[in-house]
Structure formats: C-alpha cells, structure tokens
C-alpha positions in Angstrom: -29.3 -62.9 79.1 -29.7 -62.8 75.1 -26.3 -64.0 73.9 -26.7 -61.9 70.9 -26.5 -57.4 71.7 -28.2 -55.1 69.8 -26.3 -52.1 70.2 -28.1 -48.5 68.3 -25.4 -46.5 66.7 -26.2 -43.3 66.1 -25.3 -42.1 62.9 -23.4 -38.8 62.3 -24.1 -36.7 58.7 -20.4 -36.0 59.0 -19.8 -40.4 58.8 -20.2 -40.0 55.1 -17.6 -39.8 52.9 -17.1 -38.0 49.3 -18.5 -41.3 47.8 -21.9 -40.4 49.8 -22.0 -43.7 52.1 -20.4 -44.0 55.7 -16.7 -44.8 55.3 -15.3 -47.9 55.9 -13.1 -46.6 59.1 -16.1 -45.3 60.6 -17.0 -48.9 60.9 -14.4 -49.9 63.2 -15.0 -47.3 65.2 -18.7 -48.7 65.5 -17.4 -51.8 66.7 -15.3 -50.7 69.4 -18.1 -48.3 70.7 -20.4 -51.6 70.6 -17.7 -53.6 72.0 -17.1 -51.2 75.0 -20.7 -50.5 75.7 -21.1 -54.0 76.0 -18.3 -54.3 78.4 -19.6 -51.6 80.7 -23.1 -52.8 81.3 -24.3 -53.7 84.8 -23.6 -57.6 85.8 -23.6 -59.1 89.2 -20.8 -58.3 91.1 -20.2 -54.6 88.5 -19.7 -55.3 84.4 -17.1 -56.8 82.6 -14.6 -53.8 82.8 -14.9 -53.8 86.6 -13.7 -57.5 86.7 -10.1 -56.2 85.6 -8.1 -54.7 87.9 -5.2 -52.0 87.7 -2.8 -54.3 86.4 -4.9 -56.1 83.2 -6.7 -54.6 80.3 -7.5 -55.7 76.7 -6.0 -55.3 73.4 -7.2 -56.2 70.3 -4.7 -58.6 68.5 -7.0 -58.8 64.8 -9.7 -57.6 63.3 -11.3 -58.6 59.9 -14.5 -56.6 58.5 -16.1 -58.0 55.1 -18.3 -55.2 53.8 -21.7 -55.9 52.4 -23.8 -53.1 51.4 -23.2 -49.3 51.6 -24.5 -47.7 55.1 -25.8 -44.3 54.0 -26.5 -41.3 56.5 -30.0 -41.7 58.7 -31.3 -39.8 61.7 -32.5 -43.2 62.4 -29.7 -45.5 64.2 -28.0 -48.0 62.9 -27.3 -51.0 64.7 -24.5 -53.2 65.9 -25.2 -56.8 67.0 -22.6 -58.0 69.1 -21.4 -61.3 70.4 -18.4 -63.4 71.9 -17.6 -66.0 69.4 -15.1 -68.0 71.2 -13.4 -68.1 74.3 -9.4 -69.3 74.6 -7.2 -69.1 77.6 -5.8 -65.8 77.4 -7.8 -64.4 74.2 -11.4 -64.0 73.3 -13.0 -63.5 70.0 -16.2 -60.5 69.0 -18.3 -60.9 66.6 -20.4 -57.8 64.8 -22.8 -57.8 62.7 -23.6 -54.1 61.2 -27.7 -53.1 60.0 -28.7 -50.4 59.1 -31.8 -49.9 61.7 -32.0 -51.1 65.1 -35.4 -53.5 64.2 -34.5 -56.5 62.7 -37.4 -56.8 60.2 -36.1 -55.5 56.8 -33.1 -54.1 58.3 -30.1 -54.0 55.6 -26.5 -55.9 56.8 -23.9 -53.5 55.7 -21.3 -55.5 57.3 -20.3 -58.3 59.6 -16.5 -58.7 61.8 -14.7 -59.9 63.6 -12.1 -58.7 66.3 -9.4 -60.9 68.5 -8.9 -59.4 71.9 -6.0 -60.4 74.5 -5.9 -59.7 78.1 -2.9 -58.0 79.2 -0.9 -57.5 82.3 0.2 -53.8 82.3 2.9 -54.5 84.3 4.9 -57.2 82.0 2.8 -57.0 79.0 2.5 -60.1 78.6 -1.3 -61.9 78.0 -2.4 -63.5 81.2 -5.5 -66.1 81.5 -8.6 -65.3 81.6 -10.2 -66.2 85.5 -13.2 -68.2 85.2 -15.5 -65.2 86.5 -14.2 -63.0 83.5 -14.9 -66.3 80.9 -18.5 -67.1 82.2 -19.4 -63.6 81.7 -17.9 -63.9 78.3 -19.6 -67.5 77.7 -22.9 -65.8 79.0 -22.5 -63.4 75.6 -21.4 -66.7 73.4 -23.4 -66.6 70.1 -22.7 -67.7 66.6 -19.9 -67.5 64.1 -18.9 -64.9 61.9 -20.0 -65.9 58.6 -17.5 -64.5 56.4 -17.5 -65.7 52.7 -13.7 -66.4 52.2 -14.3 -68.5 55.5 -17.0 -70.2 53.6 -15.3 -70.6 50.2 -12.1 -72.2 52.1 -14.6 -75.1 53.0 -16.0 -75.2 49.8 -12.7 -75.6 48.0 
C-alpha cells in the first residue's frame, strides 16, 4: 500500500471566485472530501471508518493551508495527495498536497496542509486512544512532512 493517495478532485466552474481562481475555502473542502475518501476505502477487516464504533468519531482539532499558486477552473481534475504525517496517542496528523492534474508530471502545487484530527468518545467527549488496529492502518498511510515555509524559516532562524 502506497503511503502517499492521489485523490482526483473534480473541479466545479462554480469553485471560482470573482477574482477568477478557485477560492481559498473551496480548498478545505478538498481536503476533507480527500480525507474522507481515504477513510472509506476497503481494508482487511472493512476501512478505516468501520474500525470506529457508535461511541468514537474524529474531529479535527487544526488545520493550516499555505497557498502556493492559483487553482483555476478545469474539466480536468485536480488532485489531492494525501498522507498521515504523524501518529500520537489520541491524535493523528493529514497531510495534503493540492495539484492541479491528477498526473504528476508537470502538474502545478497550488497548495499544501495540514489538518490535526482527535478521536472522540461521543458519549463523554473526551479524546480516547487510538487502538493499535486503528494506528497500523494509519502507519500503513505514513508519508512525509508538510513542508510549510514558515516551518522552514523557523529552522533557518
């Protein structure tokens, strides 16, 4: 299993925005649609979702988006690569990067983001741990760091 998704986002004319480029909320709406299509697909024993019962679901505590380049309106798809970038106890991190076309070759990255998720007990509402089927499904999808540039100028400094 690739650790790294694409996910093809279809783009909508109505995504664009009076400045003629897909606005910047439309963005976080691609990465929960990648995010929950890579929760649902087929695993052994049913997908990600299916290992939570009635009682636990997932919130997302953060999300940061550092946009790169404009995304304008294609029939073509865009993409969104998605990955689990690190795994703690009761919280997991997503990372995103967003292209405009599915192929990698010459594709344009209009953004990359991250997004910290929690899993919940409905019940108390309180974040529970994660059980060790639930974090080697999410290790399975490990892949690399977000490489924001604020990150990168914090080293630097």
């Amino acid at each position: 299993m690739s650790s790294v998704h694409t996910i093809p986002m279809p783009l909508r004319f109505s995504d664009e925005d009076s400045y003629g480029h897909v606005n910047n909320v439309r963005f976080l709406q691609f990465l929960e649609d990648a995010r929950v299509l890579l929760m649902s697909e087929p695993l052994d024993g049913g997908s990600f979702m299916e290992l939570l019962d009635a009682d636990h679901y997932t919130l997302v505590a953060r999300q940061e988006i550092e946009y790169l380049a404009p995304l304008n309106f294609s029939t073509t798809p865009a993409a969104v690569d998605v990955r689990v970038t690190a795994v703690g106890a009761s919280s997991f991190e997503m990372g995103y990067t967003v292209r405009d076309r599915v192929e990698a070759d010459g594709s344009l990255t209009s953004a990359i983001a991250s997004t910290s998720l929690v899993l919940v007990s409905r019940s108390t509402g309180r974040p529970v741990r994660i059980s060790d089927v639930q974090r080697s499904v999410l290790e399975s999808w490990r892949g690399p760091a977000v490489p924001f540039r604020r990150a990168r100028a914090r080293q630097d400094a």
